[in-house]
KEKE-3310 file (N, C-alpha, C; in steps of 0.2 Angstrom, whole numbers, plus 5000, padded with zeros to 4 digits):
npx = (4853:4853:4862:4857:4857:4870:4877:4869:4870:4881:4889:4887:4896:4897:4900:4901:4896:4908:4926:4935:4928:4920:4906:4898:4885:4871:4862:4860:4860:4853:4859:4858:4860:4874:4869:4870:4867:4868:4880:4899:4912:4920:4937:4945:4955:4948:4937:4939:4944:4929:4921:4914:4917:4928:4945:4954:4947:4936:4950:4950:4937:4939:4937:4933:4920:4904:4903:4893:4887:4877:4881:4894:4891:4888:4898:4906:4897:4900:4912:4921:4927:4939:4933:4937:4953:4954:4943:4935:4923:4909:4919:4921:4929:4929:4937:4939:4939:4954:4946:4934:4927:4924:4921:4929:4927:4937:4936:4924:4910:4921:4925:4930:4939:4953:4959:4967:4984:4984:4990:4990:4988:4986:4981:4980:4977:4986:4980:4967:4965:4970:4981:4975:4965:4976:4982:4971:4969:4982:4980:4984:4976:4959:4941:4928:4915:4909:4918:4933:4939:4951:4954:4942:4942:4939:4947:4945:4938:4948:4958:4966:4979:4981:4984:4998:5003:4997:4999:5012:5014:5003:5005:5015:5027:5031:5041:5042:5054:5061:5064:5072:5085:5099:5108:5109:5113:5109:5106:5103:5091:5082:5081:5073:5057:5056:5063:5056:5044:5050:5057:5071:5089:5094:5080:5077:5091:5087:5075:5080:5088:5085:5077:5086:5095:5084:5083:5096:5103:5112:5127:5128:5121:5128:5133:5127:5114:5119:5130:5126:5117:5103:5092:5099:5097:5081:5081:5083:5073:5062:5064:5063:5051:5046:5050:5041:5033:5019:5002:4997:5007:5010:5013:5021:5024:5034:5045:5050:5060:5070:5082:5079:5085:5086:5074:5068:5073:5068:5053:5051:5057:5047:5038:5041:5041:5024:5021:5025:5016:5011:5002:5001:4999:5000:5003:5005:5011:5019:5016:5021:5025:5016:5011:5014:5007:4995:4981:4975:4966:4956:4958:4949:4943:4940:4934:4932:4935:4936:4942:4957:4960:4974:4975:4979:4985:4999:5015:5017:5003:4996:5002:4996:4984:4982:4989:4978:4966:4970:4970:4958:4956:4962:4956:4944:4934:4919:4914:4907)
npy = (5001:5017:5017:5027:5031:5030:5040:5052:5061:5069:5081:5089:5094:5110:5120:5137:5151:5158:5160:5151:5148:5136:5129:5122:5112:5103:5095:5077:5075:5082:5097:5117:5126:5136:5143:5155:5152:5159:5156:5156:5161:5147:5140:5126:5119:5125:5119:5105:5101:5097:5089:5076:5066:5061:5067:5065:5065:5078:5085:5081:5086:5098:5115:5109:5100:5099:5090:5080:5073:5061:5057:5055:5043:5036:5037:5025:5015:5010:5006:5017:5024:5019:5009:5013:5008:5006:5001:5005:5000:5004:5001:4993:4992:4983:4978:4965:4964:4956:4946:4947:4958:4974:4984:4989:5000:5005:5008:5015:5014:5017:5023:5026:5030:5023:5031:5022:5027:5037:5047:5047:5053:5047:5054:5058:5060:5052:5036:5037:5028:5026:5017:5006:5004:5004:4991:4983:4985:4983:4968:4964:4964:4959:4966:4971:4970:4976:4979:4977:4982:4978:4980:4976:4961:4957:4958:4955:4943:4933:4919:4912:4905:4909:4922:4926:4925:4934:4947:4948:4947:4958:4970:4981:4987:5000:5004:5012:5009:5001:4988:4978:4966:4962:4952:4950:4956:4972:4970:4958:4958:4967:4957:4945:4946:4941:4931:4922:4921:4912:4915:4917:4921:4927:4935:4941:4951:4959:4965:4974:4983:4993:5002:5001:5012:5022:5025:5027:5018:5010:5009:5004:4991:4979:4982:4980:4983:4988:4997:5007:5025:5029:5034:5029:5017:5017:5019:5007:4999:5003:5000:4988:4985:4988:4982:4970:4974:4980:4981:4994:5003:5003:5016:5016:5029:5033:5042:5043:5040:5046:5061:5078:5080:5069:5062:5073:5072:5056:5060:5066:5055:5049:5056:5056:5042:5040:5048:5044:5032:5022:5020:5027:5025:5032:5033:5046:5056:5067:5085:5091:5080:5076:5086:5082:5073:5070:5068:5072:5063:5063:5056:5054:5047:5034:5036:5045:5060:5073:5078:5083:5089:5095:5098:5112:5118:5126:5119:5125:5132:5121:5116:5124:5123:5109:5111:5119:5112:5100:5108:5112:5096:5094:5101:5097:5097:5097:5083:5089)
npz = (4917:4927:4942:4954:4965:4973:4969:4973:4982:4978:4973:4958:4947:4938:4920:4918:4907:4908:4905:4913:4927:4939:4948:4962:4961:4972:4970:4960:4942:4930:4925:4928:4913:4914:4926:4938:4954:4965:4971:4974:4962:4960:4958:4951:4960:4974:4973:4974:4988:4994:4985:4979:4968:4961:4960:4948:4938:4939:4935:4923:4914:4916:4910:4900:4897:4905:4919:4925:4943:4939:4923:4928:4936:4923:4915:4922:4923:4909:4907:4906:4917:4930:4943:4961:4967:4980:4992:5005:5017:5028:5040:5055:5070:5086:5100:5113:5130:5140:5149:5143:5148:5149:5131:5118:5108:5093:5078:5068:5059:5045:5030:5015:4998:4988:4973:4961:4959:4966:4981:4997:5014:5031:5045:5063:5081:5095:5097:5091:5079:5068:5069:5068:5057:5049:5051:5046:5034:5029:5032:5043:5052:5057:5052:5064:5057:5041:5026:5014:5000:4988:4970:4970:4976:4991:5005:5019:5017:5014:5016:5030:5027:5016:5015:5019:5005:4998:5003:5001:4986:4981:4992:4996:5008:5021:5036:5051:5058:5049:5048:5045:5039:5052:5047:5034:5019:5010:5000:5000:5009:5001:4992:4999:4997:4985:4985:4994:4985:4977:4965:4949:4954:4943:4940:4949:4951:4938:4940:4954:4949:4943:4952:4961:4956:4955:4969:4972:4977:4971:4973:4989:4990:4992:5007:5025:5034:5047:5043:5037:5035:5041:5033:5020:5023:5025:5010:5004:5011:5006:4994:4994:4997:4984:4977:4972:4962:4969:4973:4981:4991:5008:5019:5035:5045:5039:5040:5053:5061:5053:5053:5050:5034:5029:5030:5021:5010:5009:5009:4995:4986:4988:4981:4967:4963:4965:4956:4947:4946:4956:4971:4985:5004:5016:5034:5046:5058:5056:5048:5040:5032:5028:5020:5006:5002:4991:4994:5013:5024:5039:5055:5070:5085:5080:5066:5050:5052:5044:5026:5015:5002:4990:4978:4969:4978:4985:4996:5005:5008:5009:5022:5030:5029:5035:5047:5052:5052:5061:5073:5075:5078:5091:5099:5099:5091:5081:5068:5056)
capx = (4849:4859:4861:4859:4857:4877:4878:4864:4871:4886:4890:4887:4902:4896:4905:4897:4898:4913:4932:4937:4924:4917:4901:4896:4877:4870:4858:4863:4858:4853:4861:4854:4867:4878:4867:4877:4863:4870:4887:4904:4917:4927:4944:4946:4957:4944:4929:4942:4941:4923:4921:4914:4917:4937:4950:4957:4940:4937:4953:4950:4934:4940:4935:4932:4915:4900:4901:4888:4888:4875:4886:4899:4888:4884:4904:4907:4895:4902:4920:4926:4928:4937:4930:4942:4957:4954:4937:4934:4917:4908:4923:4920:4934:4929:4940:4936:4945:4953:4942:4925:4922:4924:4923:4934:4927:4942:4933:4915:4909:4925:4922:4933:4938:4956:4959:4975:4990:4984:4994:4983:4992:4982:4983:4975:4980:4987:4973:4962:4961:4974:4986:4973:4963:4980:4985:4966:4972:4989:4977:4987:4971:4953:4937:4921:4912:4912:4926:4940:4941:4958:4951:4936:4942:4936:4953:4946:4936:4954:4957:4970:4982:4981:4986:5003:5005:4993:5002:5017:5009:4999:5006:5022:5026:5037:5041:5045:5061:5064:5062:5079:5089:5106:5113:5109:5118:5106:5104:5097:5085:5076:5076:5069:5050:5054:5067:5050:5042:5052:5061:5078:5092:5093:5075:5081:5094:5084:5072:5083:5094:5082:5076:5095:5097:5080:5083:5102:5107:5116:5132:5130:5118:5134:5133:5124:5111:5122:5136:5124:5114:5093:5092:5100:5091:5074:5079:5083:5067:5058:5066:5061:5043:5044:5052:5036:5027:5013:4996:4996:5014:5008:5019:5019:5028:5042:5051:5048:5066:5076:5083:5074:5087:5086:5066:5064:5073:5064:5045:5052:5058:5039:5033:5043:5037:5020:5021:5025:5009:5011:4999:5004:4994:5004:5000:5010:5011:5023:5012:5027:5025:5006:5009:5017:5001:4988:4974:4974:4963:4959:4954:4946:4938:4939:4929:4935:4935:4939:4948:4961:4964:4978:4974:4985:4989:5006:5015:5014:4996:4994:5005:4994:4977:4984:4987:4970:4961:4974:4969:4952:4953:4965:4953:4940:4931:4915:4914:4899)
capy = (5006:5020:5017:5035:5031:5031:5046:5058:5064:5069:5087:5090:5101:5112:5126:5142:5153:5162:5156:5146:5147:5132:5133:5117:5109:5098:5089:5074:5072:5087:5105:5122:5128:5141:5148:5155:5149:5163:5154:5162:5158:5142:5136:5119:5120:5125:5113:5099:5097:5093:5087:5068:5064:5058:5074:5065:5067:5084:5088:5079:5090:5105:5118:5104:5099:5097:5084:5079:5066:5055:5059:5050:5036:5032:5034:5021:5007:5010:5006:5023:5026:5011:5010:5014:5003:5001:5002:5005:5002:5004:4996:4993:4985:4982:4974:4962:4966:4949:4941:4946:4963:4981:4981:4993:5001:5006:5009:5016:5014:5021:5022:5029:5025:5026:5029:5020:5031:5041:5049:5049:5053:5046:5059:5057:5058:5043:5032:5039:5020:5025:5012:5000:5005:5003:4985:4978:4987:4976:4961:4960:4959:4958:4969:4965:4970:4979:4976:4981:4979:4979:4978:4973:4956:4959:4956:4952:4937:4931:4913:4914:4900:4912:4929:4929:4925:4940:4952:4949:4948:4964:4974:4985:4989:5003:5004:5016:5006:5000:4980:4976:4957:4964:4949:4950:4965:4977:4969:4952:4962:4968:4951:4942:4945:4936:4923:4920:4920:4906:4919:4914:4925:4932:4940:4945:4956:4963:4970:4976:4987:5000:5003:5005:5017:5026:5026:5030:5015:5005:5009:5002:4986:4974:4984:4978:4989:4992:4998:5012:5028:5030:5036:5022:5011:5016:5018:5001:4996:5006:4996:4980:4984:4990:4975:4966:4980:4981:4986:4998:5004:5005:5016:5018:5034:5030:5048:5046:5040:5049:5068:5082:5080:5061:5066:5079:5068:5052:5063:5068:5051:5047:5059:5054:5036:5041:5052:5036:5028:5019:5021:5024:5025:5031:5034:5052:5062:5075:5087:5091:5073:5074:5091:5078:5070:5072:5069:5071:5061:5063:5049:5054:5043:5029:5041:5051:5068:5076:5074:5087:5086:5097:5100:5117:5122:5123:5116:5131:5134:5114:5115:5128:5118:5102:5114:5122:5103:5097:5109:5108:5089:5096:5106:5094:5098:5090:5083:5093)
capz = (4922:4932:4949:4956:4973:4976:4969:4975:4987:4978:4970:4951:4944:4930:4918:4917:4899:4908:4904:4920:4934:4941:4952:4963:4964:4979:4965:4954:4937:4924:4928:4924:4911:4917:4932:4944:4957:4968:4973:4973:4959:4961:4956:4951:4967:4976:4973:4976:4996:4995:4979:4979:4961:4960:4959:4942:4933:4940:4931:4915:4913:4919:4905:4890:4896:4909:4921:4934:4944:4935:4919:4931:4934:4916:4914:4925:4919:4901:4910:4902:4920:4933:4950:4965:4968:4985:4994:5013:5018:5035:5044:5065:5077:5094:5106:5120:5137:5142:5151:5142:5152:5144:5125:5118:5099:5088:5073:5070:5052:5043:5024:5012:4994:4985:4968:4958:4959:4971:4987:5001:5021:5034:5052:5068:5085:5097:5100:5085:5077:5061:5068:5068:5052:5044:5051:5042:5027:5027:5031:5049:5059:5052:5056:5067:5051:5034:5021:5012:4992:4983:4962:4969:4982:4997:5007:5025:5017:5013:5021:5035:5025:5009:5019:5015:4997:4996:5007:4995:4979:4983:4997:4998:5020:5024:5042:5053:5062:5043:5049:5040:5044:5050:5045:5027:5015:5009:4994:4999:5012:4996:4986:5002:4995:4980:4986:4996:4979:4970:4960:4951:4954:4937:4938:4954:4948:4933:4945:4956:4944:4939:4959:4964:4951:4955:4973:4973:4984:4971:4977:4996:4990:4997:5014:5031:5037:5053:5039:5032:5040:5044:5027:5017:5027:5024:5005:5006:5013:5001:4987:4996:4997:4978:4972:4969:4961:4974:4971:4985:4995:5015:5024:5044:5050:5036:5043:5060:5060:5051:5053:5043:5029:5026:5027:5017:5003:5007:5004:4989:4982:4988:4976:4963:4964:4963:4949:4940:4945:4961:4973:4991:5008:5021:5040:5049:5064:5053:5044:5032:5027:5025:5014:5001:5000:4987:4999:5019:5028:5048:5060:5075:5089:5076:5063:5046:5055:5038:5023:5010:4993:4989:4971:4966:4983:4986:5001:5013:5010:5012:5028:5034:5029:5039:5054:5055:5055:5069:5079:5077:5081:5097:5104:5101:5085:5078:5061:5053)
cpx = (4854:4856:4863:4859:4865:4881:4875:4867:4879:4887:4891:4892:4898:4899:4901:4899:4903:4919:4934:4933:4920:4913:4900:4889:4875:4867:4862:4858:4857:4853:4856:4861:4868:4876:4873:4874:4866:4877:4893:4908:4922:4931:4943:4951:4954:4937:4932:4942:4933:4920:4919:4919:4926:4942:4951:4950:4938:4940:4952:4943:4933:4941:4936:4923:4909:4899:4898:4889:4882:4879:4892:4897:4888:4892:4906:4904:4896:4911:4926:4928:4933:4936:4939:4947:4955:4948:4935:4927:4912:4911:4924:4925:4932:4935:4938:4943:4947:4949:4935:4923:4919:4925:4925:4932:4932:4939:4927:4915:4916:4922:4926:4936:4947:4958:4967:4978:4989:4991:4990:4988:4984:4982:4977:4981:4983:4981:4968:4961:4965:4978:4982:4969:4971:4985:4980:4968:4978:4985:4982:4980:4966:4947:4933:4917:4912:4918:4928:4940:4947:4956:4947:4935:4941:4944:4951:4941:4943:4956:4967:4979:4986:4984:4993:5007:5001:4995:5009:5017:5006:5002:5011:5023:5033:5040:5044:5054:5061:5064:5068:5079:5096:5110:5113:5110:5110:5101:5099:5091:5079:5075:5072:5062:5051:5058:5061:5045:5044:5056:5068:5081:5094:5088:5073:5082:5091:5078:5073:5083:5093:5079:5083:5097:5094:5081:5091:5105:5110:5123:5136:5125:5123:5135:5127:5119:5115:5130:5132:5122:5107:5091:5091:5097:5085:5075:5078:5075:5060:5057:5064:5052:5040:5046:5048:5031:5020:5009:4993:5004:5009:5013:5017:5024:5034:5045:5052:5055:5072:5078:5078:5076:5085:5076:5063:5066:5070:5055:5048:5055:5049:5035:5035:5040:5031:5018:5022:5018:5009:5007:5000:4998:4998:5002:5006:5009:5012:5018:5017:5027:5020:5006:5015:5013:4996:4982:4977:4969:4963:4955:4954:4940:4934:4932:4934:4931:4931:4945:4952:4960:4968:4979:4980:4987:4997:5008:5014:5009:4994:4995:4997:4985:4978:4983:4983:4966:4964:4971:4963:4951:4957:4959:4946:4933:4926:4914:4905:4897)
cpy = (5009:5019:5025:5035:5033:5038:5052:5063:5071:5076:5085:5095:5105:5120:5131:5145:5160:5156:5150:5143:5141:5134:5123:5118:5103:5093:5087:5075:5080:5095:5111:5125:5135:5148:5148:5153:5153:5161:5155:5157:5153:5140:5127:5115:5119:5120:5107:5094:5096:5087:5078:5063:5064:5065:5074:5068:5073:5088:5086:5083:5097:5109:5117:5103:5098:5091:5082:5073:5060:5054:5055:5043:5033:5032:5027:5016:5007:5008:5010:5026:5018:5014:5012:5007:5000:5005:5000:5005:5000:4998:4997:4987:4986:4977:4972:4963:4956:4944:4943:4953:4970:4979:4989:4996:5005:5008:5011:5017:5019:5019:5028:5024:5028:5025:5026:5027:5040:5044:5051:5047:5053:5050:5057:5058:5051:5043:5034:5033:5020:5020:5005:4999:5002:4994:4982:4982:4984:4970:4956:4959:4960:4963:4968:4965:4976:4975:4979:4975:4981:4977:4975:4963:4960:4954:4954:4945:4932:4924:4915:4914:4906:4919:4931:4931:4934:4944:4954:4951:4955:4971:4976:4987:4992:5004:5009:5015:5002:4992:4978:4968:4961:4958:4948:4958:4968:4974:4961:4952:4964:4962:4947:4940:4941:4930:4920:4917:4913:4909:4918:4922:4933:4939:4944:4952:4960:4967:4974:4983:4994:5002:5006:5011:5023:5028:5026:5023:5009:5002:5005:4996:4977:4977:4980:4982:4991:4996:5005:5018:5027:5030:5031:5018:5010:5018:5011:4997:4998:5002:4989:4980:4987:4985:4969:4968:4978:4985:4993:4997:5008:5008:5019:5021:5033:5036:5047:5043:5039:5057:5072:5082:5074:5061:5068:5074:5060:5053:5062:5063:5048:5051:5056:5046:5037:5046:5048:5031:5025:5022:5022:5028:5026:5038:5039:5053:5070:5078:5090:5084:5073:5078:5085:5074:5071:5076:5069:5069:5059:5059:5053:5051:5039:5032:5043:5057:5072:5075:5084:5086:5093:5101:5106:5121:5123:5122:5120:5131:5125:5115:5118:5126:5114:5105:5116:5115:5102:5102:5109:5100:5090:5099:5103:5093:5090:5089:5084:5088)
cpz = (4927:4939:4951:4961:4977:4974:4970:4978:4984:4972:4961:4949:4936:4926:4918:4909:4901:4906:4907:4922:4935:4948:4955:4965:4968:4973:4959:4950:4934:4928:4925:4921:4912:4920:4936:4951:4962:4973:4972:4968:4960:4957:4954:4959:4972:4979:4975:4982:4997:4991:4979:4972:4963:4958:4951:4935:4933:4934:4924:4913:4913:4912:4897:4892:4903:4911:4929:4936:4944:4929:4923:4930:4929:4914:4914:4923:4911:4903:4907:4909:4926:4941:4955:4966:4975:4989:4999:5015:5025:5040:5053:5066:5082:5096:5112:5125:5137:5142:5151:5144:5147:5137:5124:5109:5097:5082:5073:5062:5046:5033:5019:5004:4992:4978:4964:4956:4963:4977:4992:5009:5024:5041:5058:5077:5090:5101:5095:5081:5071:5062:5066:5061:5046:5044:5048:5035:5024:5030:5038:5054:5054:5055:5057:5061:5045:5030:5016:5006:4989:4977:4966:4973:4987:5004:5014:5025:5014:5019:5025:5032:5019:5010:5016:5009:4995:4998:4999:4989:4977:4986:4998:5007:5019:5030:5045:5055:5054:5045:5043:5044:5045:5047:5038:5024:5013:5001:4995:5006:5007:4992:4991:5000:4990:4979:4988:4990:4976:4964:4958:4951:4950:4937:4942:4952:4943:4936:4948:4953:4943:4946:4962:4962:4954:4963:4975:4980:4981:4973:4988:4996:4993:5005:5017:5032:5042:5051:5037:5037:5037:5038:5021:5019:5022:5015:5002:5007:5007:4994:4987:4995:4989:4973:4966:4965:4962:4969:4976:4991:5003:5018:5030:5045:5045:5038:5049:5063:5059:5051:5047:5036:5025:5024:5023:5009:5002:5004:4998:4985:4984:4981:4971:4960:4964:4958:4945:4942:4951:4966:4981:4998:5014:5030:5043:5053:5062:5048:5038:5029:5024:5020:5006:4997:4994:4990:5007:5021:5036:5050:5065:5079:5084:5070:5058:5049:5047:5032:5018:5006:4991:4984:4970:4972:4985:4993:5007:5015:5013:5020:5033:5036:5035:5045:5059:5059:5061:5074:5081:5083:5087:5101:5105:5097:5084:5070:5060:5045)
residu = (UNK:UNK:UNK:UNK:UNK:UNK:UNK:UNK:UNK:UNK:UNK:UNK:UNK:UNK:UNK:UNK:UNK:UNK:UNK:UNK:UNK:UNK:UNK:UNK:UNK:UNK:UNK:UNK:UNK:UNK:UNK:UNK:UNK:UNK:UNK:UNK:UNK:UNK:UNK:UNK:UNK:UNK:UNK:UNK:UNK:UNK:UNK:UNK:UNK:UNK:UNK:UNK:UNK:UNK:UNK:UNK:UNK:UNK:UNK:UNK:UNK:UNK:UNK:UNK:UNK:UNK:UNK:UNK:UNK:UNK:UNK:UNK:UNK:UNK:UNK:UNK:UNK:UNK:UNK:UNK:UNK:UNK:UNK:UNK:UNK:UNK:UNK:UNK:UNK:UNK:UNK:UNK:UNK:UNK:UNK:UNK:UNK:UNK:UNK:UNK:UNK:UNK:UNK:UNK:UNK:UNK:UNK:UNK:UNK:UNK:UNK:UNK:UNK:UNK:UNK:UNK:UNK:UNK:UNK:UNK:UNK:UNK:UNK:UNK:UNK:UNK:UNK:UNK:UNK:UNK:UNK:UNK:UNK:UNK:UNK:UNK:UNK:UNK:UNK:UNK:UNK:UNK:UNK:UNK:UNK:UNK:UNK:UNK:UNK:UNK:UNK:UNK:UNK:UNK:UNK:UNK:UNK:UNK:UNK:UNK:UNK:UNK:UNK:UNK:UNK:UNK:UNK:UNK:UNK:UNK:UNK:UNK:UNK:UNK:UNK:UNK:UNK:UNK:UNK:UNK:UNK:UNK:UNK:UNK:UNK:UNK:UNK:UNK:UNK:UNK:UNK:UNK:UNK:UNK:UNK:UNK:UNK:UNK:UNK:UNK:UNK:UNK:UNK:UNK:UNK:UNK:UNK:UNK:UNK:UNK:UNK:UNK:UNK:UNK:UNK:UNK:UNK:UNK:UNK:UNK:UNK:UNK:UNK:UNK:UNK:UNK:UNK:UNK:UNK:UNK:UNK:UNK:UNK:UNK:UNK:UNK:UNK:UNK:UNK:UNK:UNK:UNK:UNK:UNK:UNK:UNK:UNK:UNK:UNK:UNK:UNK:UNK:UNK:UNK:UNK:UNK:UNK:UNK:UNK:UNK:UNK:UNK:UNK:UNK:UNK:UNK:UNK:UNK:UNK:UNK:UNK:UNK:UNK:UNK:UNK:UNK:UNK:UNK:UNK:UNK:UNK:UNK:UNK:UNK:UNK:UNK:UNK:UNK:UNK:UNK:UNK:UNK:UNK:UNK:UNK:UNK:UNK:UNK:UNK:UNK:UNK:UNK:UNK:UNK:UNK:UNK:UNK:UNK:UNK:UNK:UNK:UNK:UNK:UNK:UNK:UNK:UNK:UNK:UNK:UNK:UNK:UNK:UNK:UNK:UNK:UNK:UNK:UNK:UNK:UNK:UNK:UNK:UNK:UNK:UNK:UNK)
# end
């Protein structure tokens, strides 16, 4: 039996009997074939930023066949579909003042879904509640209620004891200050997750090998972090949080200090890494970083504001999308 309750609400994409054009409908379940129901011609592009149904599916459709989103549904319980990797659902933080007085809400039902090998940047201003949605996402704090599925565990029913082996196991952490040891070289900053592991040396290194290569930092892996530049560093770090191939790479502000150069080619070994399949979630200020992303999503007053999906835009037009929203949420914008 289909459950269509979770997707009613959720636009039915259908092709028309011209070449391209896609037309979005409000109602699930059986289309009228290729009315044009009075709606202007969309892009595949286009239909993206509203679009419920998963961007990849979209595309896997895009002018082979008509896909509504009951047709989604009936995908998905045939598991010719797999559900989200990671699922955010009416998650609330309050905070108690000290001593019991003011309660301080952080989050207000957030609720977002993301799919494997996605690229999804999270934006908001300071005090919008992305630092704090992204510490219950790394399983550093927990929330008053709702919960957060990774394949389908629910990571804030996680016993306290059991947290770490799961972070590891699990969880890639980029950082913005790069959380190096100076006293250890470069190289056994990256095998630390899996010395922690129990890993012998060997399987170490065969890990290693193919990340050094990929991320150009075989050459200075005998170096110190206070031996390299901001750069190195954070490729370094990056290669430690990839070590254990993570089911989700968490990064916090990884540009926020390095110059525009060392920047512009950390995004870009970001995307590189995500064109191979890895999945990454990372929280910015810089709107050049966020056009690198797939999706943007915006936190306001512990809220999704709004979200992007990037689809065929290119970085400019992204740049320029990213811009508009901010300033909206600057001036004070309400999510409609």
């Amino acid at each position: 039996m289909i459950n269509r309750g979770i997707f009613s609400d959720a636009p039915a994409v259908i092709k028309t009997n011209r070449t391209e054009p896609w037309l979005p409908m409000r109602a699930a379940g059986a289309a009228p074939q290729g009315g044009s129901m009075g709606t202007a011609e969309l892009s595949s592009a286009a239909i993206l930023p509203f679009c419920k149904i998963p961007p990849a599916i979209v595309r896997e459709s895009y002018g082979c066949f008509i896909l509504g989103a009951l047709q989604y549904a009936q995908k998905v319980e045939r598991n010719e579909i797999v559900m989200s990797m990671l699922e955010v659902k009416n998650i609330r933080k309050i905070y108690d003042s000290r001593f019991g007085g003011n309660k301080v809400q952080a989050l207000t039902n957030i609720c977002f879904n993301v799919e494997k090998g996605e690229f999804v940047a999270i934006m908001g201003e300071s005090g919008s509640g992305k630092t704090t949605l992204l510490n219950i996402l790394a399983t550093l704090d927990k929330p008053s209620s709702g919960e957060v599925l990774l394949d389908g565990q629910n990571i804030c029913a996680i016993k306290d004891k059991a947290l770490s082996a799961f972070r590891r196991d699990n969880l890639g952490f980029v950082f913005q200050d790069f959380n190096l040891l100076d006293t250890f070289s470069l190289q056994d900053n990256i095998f630390l997750p899996l010395v922690i592991a129990g890993k012998k040396y060997n399987e170490m290194s065969r890990a290693l090998a193919p990340l050094a290569d990929k991320l150009g930092i075989k050459a200075i892996l005998n170096k110190y972090p206070y031996e390299v530049s901001g750069g190195q560093k954070q490729r370094a770090a990056v290669a430690r949080a990839l070590i254990t191939n993570p089911h989700i790479l968490l990064a916090d502000e990884p540009t926020g200090a390095l110059d525009s150069k060392a920047a512009e080619q950390l995004l870009e070994l970001f995307g590189e890494i995500n064109a191979g399949g890895q999945t990454i979630l990372m929280v910015t200020h810089s709107v050049k970083a966020a056009c690198h992303a797939g999706r943007v999503l915006f936190i306001k007053d512990g809220q999704v504001f709004h979200q992007l999906y990037r689809g065929e835009m290119s970085e400019e037009e992204m740049y320029g999308k990213i811009s508009d929203t901010l300033t909206v949420l600057q001036k004070g914008g309400r999510n409609e």
